[in-house]
N, C-alpha and C positions, 0 to 999 in steps of 0.2 A: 592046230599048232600055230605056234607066233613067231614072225622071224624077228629076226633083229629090227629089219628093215619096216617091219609092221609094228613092233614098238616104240620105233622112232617118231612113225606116223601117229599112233594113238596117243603119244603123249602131249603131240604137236596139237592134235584137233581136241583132248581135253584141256588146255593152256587157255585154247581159244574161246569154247564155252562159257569156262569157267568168266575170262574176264567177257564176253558176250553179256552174260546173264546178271554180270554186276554192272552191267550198265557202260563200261569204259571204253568200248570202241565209238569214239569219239572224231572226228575229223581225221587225222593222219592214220591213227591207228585203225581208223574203220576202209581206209583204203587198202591198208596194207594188210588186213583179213579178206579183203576182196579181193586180192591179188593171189594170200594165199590161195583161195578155193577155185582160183578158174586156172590156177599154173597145173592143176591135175586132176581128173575124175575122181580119184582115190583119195584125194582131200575132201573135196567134197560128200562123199560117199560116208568116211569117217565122221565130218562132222554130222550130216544125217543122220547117224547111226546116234548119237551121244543125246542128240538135242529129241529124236524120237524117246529115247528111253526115259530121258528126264520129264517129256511134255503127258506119259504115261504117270510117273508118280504125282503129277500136280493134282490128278484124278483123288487121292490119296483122304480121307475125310479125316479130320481129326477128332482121336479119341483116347479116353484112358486103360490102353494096351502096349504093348512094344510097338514099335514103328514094324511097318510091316516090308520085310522083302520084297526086292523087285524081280517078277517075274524077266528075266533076260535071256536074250542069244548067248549062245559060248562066246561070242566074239564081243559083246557087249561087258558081258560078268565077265571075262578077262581084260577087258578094260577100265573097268571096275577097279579089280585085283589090283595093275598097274598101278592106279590112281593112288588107292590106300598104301601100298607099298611104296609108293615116292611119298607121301607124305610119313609114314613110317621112318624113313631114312631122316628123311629133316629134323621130326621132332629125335631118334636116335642121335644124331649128332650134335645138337644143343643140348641133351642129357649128358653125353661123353663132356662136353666144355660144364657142366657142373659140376661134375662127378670128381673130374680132377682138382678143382678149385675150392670143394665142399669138405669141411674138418666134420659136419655132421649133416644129415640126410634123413629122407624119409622117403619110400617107395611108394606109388599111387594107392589109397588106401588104408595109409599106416600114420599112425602118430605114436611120437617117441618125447621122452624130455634127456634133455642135457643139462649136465651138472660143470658149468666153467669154471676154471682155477681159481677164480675168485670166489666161488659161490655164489654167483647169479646161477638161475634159472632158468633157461627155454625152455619150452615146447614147442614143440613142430607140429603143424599142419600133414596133412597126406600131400607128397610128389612136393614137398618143400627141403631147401638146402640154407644152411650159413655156413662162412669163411670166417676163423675170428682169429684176429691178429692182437694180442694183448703188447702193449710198448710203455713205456718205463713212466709218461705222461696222458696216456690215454688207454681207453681199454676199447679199440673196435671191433666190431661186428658186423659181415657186410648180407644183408638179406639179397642170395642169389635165385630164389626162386619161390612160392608158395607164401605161405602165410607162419607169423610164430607169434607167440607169448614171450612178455620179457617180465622176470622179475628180478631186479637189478639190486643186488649187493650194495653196501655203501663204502663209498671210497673219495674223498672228497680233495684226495692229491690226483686221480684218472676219472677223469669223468667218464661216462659209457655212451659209445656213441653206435647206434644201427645207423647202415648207411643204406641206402634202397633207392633207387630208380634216378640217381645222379643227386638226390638229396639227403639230408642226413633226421636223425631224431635224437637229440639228447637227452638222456634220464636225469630228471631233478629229483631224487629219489623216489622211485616211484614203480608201477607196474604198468605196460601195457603192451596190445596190438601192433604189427606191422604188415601188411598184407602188401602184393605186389599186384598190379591192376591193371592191365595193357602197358600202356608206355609210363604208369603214374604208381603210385603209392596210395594205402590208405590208412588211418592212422587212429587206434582210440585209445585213449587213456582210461584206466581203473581204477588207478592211486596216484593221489598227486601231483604231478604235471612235467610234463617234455616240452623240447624248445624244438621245432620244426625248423629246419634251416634248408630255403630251393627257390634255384630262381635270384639268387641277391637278396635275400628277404627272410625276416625273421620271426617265427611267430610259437608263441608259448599256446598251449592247452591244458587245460584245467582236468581233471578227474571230471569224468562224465559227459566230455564231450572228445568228437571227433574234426576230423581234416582230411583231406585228400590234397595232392600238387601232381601235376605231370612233369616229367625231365625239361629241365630246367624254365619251367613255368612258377610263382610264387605260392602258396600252398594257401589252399582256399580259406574265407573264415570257417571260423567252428560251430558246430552244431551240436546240439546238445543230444544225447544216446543214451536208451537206456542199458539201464550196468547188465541185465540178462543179456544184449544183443553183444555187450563187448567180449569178444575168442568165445563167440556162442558153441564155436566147432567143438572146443575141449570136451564142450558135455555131451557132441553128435548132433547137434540141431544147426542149419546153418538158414540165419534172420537175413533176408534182403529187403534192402527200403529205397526203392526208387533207385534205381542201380542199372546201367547198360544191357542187355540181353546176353551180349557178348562177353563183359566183365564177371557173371553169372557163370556160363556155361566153363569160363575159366576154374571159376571156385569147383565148379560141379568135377571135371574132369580132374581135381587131387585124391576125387574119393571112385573113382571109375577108370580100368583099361580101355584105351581109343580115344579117339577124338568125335569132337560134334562141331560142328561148323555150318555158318551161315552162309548161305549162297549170294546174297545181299551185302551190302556194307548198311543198308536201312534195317536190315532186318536184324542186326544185332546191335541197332543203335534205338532200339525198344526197349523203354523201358521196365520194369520187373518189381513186382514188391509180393512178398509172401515168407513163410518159415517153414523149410522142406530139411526131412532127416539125409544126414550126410550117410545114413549105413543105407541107406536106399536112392542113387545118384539118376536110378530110370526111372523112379516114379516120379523123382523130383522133373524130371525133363516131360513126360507124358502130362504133368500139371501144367508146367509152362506153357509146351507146347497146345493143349486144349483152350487155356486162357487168352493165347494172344493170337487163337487160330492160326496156327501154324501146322505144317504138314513137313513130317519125318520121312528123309528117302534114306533108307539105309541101304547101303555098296556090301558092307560088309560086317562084321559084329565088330570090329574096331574102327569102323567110318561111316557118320550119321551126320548128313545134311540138313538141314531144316531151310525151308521156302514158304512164302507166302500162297 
């Protein structure tokens, strides 16, 4: 059984790991971990316990199967437990901040289309949300989470504007992608061409080619794409081409309950190129994972770490 007092502890010494293992105790911060562990045996002890269990899955060989459970103490698998259950809360409460803000939605796994008063078209991605506020000289649209389809109406008194990641995209009549990407956007076009506005900067894309921009960075040039890879999801395939690890396993978790997460800030900053079906998001990960040699610790069937 756990007391209070032992949850407080276990969440303390996994805090610690966690940034341990990513490298960041660093000068101030590496003292002030050192202070933790000697201010009590039972710090110490704690963190033993955590970095024992994890130094066990690194054993872990990778292969094309589900990541395998880790054999654990009660005291470890309810540490475990805690871990995913705080991370449960977090991602729970930036769902609730969509949820209220979102005029249309889509739940992990699901994809839906919207018909707007206008007669534009979206589609929604899985675990994707839009806000759309239509006004008397514009008609926007604001992408609060996931990936959509746009195929935009003509109205040449409102222009249609997606707005995404601090930057905007406007339709010059046309259809396309809007995907949200860490801190960034990404962006293809299918028909005709949008005007990318991020960063003070303005830049137009032709049919056939794509762009990305981070919050409040200029949006990259364009690259040319081909027309299968643009809203590949609609038909269940989803095409990466040299893409983040981490920006990936984002796309992957709209079609999969739980989360996967890097222990690394390196290890999700691996690159990825392959076309993995979105109706199967664990085999898409057991590829990845075998390709970049990586080793799956799974906590729990909603919390899957990957380490080098």
């Amino acid at each position: 059984m756990t007391t209070d007092d032992d949850g407080a502890l276990h969440a303390a010494a996994i805090e610690w790991w966690v940034r341990e293992t990513a490298g960041e105790l660093v000068g101030e911060a590496r003292a002030e971990f050192g202070a933790w562990l000697a201010a009590d045996p039972a710090h110490a002890r704690a963190y033993a316990d955590i970095a024992g269990m994890f130094a066990q899955a690194r054993e872990l060989r990778p292969a094309r199967r589900p990541p395998r459970r880790l054999a654990r103490s009660g005291r470890a698998a309810a540490w475990g437990g805690l871990l995913a259950a705080c991370v449960a809360l977090l991602v729970w409460i930036g769902d609730l901040a969509i949820v209220l803000r979102a005029d249309h939605r889509t739940g992990v796994g699901q994809r839906r289309t919207a018909i707007l008063v206008d007669g534009s078209r979206v589609e929604l991605d899985g675990d994707s949300a839009i806000a759309v506020r239509f006004e008397p000289g514009r008609r926007r649209v604001t992408l609060l989470a996931g990936e959509a389809w746009f195929e935009v109406a003509p109205d040449t008194a409102r222009p249609f504007v997606v707005e995404a990641a601090g930057g905007t995209v406007t339709a010059l009549g046309t259809a396309f992608d809007v995907a949200l990407d860490g801190n960034g956007a990404r962006v293809a076009v299918g028909e005709h061409a949008v005007a990318v506005a991020s960063g003070g900067a303005r830049l137009v894309v032709e049919a056939g080619r794509q762009t990305a921009f981070e919050a409040d960075a200029p949006a990259q040039g364009t690259a040319s794409v081909a027309a299968e890879a643009i809203g590949a999801w609609r038909r269940g395939a989803l095409i990466v081409e040299d893409r983040p690890l981490g920006d990936v396993l984002t796309t992957l978790g709209r079609h999969r309950q739980g989360l996967v997460l890097c222990l690394r800030a390196a290890t999700c900053a691996r690159r990825v190129s392959g076309v993995f079906s979105a109706a199967e998001p664990l085999t898409a990960l057991r590829e990845i994972e075998f390709f970049l040699s990586l080793h799956a610790i799974q906590l729990t069937d909603y919390l899957i770490f990957l380490t080098e």
